[in-house]
C-alpha positions as CSV (number, residue, x, y, z in Angstrom):
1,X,-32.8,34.9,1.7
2,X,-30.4,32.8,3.6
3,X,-32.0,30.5,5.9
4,X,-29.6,31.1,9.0
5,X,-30.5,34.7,9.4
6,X,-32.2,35.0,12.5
7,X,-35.9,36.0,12.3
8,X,-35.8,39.4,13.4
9,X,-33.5,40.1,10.6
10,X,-35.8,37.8,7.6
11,X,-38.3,41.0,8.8
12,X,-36.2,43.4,8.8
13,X,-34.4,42.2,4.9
14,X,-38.5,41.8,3.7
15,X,-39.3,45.3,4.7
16,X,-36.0,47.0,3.0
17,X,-36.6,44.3,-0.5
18,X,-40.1,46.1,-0.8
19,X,-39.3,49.9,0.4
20,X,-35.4,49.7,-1.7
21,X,-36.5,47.5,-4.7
22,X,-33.1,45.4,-4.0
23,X,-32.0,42.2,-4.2
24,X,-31.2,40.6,-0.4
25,X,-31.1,37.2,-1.1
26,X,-27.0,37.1,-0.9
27,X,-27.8,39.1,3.1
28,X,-24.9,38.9,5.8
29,X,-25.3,39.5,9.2
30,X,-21.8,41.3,10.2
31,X,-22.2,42.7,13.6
32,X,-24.7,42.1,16.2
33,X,-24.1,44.0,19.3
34,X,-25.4,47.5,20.1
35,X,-26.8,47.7,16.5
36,X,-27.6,44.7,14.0
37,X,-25.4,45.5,10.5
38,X,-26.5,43.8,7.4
39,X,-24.3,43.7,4.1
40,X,-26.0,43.0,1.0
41,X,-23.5,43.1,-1.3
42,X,-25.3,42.7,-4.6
43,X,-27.1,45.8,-3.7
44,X,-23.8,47.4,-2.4
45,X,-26.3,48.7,1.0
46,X,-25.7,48.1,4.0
47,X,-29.0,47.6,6.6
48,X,-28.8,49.1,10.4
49,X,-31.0,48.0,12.8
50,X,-30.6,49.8,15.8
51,X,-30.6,48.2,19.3
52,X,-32.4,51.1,21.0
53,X,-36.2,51.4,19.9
54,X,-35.9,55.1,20.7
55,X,-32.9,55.7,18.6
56,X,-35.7,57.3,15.6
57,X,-34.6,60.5,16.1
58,X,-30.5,60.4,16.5
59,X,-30.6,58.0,13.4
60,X,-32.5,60.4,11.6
61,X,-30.1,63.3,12.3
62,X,-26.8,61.0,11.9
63,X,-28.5,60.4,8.3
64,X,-28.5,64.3,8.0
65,X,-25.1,65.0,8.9
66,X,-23.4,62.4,7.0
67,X,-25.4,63.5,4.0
68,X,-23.8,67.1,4.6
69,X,-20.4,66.0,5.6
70,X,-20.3,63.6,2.3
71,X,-21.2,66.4,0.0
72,X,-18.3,68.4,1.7
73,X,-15.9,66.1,0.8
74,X,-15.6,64.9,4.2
75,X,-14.9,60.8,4.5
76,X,-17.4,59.2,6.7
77,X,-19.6,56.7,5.5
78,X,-23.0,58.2,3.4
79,X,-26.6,57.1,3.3
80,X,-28.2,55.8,0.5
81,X,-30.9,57.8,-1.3
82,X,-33.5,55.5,0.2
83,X,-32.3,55.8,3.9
84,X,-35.4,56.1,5.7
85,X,-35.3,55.6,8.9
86,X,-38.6,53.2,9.5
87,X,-39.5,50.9,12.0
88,X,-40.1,47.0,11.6
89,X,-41.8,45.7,14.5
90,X,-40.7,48.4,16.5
91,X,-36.4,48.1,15.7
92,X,-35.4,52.0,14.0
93,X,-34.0,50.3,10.3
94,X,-31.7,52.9,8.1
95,X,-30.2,51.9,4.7
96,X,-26.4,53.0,3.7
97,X,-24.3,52.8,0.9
98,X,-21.7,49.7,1.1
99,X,-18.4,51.2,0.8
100,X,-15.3,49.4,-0.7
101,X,-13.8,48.3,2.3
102,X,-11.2,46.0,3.2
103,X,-11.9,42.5,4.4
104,X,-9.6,41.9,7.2
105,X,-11.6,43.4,10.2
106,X,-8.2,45.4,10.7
107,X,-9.1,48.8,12.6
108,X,-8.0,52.0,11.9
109,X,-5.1,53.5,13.3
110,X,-4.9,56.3,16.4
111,X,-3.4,58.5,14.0
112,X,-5.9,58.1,11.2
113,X,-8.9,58.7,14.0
114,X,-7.0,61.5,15.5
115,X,-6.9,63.1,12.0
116,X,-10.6,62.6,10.9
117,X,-11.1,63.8,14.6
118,X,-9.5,67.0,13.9
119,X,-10.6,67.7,10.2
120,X,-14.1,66.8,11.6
121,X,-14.3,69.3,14.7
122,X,-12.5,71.5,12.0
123,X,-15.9,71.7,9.8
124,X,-18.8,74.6,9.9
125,X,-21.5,74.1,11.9
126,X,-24.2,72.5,10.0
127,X,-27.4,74.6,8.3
128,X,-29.6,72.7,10.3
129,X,-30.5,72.1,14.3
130,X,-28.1,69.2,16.1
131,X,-29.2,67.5,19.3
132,X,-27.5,68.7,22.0
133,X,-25.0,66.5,24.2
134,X,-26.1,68.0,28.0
135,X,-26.4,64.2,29.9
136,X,-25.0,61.2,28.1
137,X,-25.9,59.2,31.1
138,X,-29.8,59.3,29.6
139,X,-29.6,56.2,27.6
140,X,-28.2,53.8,30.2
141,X,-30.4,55.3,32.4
142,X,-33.4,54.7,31.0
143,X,-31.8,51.0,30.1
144,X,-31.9,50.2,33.7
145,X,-35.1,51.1,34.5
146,X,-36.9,49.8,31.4
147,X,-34.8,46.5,31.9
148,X,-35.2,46.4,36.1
149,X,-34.6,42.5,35.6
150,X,-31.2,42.9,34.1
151,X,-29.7,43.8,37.3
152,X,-29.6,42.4,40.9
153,X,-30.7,45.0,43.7
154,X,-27.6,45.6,44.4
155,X,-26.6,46.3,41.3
156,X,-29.0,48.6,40.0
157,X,-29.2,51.0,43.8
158,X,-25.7,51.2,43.1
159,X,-25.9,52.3,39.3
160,X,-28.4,54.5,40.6
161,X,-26.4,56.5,42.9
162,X,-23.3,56.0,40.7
163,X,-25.7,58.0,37.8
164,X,-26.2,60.5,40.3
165,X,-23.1,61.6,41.4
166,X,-21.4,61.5,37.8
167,X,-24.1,63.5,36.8
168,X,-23.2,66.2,38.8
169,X,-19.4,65.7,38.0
170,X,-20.2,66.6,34.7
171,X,-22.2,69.9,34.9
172,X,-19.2,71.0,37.2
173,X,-16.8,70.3,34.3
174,X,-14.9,73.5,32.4
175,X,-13.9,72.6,29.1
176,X,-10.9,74.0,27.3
177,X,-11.7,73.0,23.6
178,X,-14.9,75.2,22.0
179,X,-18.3,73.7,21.6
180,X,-19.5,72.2,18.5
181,X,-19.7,69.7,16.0
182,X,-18.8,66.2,17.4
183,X,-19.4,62.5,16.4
184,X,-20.3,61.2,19.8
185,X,-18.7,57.3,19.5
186,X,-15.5,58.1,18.1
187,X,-12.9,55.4,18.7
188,X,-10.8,53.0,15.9
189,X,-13.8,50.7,15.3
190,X,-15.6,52.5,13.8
191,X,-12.9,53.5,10.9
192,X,-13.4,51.7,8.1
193,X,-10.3,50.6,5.8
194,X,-10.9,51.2,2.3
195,X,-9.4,49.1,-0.6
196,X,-6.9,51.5,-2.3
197,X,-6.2,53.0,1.0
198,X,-7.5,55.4,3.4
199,X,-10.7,55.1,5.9
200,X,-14.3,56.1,6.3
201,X,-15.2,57.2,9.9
202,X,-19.0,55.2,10.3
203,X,-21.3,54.9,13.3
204,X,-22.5,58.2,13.4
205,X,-25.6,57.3,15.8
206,X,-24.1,59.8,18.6
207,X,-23.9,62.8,16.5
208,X,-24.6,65.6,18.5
209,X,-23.4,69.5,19.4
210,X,-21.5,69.2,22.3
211,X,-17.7,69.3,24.3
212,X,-14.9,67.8,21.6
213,X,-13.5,66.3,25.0
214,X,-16.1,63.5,24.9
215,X,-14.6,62.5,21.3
216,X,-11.2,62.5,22.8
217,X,-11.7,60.6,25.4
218,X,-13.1,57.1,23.8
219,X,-9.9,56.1,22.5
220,X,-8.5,56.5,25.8
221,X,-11.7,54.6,27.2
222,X,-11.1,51.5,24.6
223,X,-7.2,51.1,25.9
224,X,-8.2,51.3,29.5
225,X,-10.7,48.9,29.4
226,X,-10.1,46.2,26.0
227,X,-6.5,46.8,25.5
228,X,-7.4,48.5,22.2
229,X,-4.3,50.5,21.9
230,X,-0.6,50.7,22.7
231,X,1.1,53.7,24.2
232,X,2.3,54.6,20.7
233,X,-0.9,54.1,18.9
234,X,-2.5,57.2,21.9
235,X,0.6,59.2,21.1
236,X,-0.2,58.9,17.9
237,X,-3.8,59.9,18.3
238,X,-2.8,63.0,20.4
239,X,-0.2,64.3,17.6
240,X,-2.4,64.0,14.9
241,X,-5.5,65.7,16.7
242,X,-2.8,68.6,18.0
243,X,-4.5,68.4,22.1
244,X,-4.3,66.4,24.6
245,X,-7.0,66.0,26.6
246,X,-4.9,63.6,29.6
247,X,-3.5,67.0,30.5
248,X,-7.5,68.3,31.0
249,X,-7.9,68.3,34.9
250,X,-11.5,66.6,33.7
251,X,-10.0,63.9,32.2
252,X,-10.8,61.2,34.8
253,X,-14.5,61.9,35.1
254,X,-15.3,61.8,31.3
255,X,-13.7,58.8,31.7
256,X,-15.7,57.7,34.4
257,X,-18.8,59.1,32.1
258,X,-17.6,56.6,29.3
259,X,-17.8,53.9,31.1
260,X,-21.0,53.7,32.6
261,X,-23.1,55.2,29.6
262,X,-21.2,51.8,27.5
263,X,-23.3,49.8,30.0
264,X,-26.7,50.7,27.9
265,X,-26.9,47.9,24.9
266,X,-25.6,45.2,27.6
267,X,-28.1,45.6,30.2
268,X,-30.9,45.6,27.3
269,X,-30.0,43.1,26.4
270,X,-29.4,41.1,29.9
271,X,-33.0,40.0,30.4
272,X,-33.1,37.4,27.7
273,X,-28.8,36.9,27.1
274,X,-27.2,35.4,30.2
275,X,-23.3,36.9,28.7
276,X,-24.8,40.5,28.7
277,X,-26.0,40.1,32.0
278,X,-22.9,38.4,33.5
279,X,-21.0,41.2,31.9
280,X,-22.7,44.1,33.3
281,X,-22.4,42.6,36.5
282,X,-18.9,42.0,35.9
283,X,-18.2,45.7,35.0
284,X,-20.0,46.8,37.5
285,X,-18.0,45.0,40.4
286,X,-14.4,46.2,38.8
287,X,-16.1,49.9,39.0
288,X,-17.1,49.3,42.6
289,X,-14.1,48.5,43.9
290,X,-11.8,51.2,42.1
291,X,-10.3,48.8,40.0
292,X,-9.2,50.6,37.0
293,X,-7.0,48.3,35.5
294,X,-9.7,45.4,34.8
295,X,-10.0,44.5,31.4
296,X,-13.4,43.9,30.3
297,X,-14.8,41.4,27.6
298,X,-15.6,43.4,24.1
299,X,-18.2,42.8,22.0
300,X,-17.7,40.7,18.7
301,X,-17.6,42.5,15.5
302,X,-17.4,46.0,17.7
């Protein structure tokens, strides 16, 4: 195992070696942010470990659904047979098959998400129960006040109240598009490029019944606020999904939604990394003063 993994992952690599009867030795850490991602390419598995310690549950059912979706023929990324989830010291650990993909970190396109988007919303509903999406304020929410040292006073009364009133901005909302099936994180990162063409859609944590507006809206969310996305790339998007939701008069507070619920791995992670607090803070002043515009600082390997 290579030496410069850091610790929690040597735990995490020890636990899947015993449970997977793989090798790990070659290991490589290739995102850290919201959730740890570990290649192990001898294997061909790729380790989760999620950031969240309550995410058991919505791992669990994205491990479901993917399962299901695979078998239909649909091209998202699959589980292996040995998925779990378990817990090491407390972090939710699944195992997944390590698909052929490309190695220049190039995203997918608008178009290709707004395709997998529509072929996706276009499925059956599963044969089994899904969580359903009625608050997606919950997890940053509960961030803030398991985490009342990431935040200044300030800061957290007014994350408090801002909670509040977009919570009841969203049970006011009347959606156009019908109910169902949705992925819950959908924007370009997390398409995969495969060698030989095509793309996987991955990250499937947010799986959930609930308004195909919230899946719209993220690739709207990443141009606002990283730059993600040119005008032609969100055309292309809209075209290839066949709706768009900028014309929805709710538009603006999904939006709104989006980008305080992205708040929930930084301010976890704020108490002991200085850049995750200084960036909550910083996104939190932009939103304050109504300035939409402000480009905020993304997450490496996201």
């Amino acid at each position: 195992m290579p030496p410069a993994l850091p610790e929690d992952v040597h735990a995490v690599l020890a636990e899947v070696a015993d449970r997977c009867r793989v090798p790990t030795g070659d290991a490589r850490v290739l995102r850290r942010h919201s959730n740890t991602v570990i290649a192990l390419p001898t294997a061909r598995l790729l380790v989760r470990v999620a950031g969240n310690p309550a995410a058991f549950d919505g791992v669990t059912t994205s491990i479901q659904v993917t399962r299901w979706l695979a078998s239909r023929g649909y091209p998202c990324v699959a589980p292996a047979k040995t998925a779990g989830p378990f817990r090491v010291n407390g972090r939710v650990v699944s195992v997944w098959q390590l698909a052929d993909t490309t190695d220049d970190h190039t995203a997918g396109t608008g178009g290709e998400l707004g395709r997998l988007l529509r072929l996706l919303h276009d499925q059956p509903a599963p044969p089994f129960p899904l969580p359903r999406l009625t608050d997606p304020l919950t997890g940053v929410a509960a961030a803030a006040e398991q985490h009342p040292d990431a935040l200044t006073t300030r800061d957290r009364d007014w994350l408090t109240d801002r909670i509040t009133q977009l919570r009841q901005r969203w049970t006011t909302l009347h959606y156009e598009l019908p109910t169902g099936l949705i992925h819950g994180d959908a924007h370009s990162n997390n398409l995969l490029p495969l060698h030989g063409g095509g793309v996987l859609l991955g990250d499937w944590d947010h799986v959930a019944f609930g308004p195909r507006e919230w899946d719209l809206i993220q690739i709207h969310y990443m141009q606002r606020r990283f730059g993600r996305h040119t005008a032609r790339e969100i055309e292309e998007f809209t075209a290839a999904y066949g709706w768009d939701v900028r014309a929805w008069p709710g538009f603006e507070t999904l939006l709104a939604v989006r980008e305080i619920s992205g708040l929930s791995p930084y301010i976890r992670r704020a108490p002991t990394d200085q850049t995750a607090r200084e960036e909550v803070a910083y996104r939190l002043d932009t939103i304050r003063r109504g300035d939409g515009n402000a480009r905020w600082n993304s997450p490496s390997g996201k």
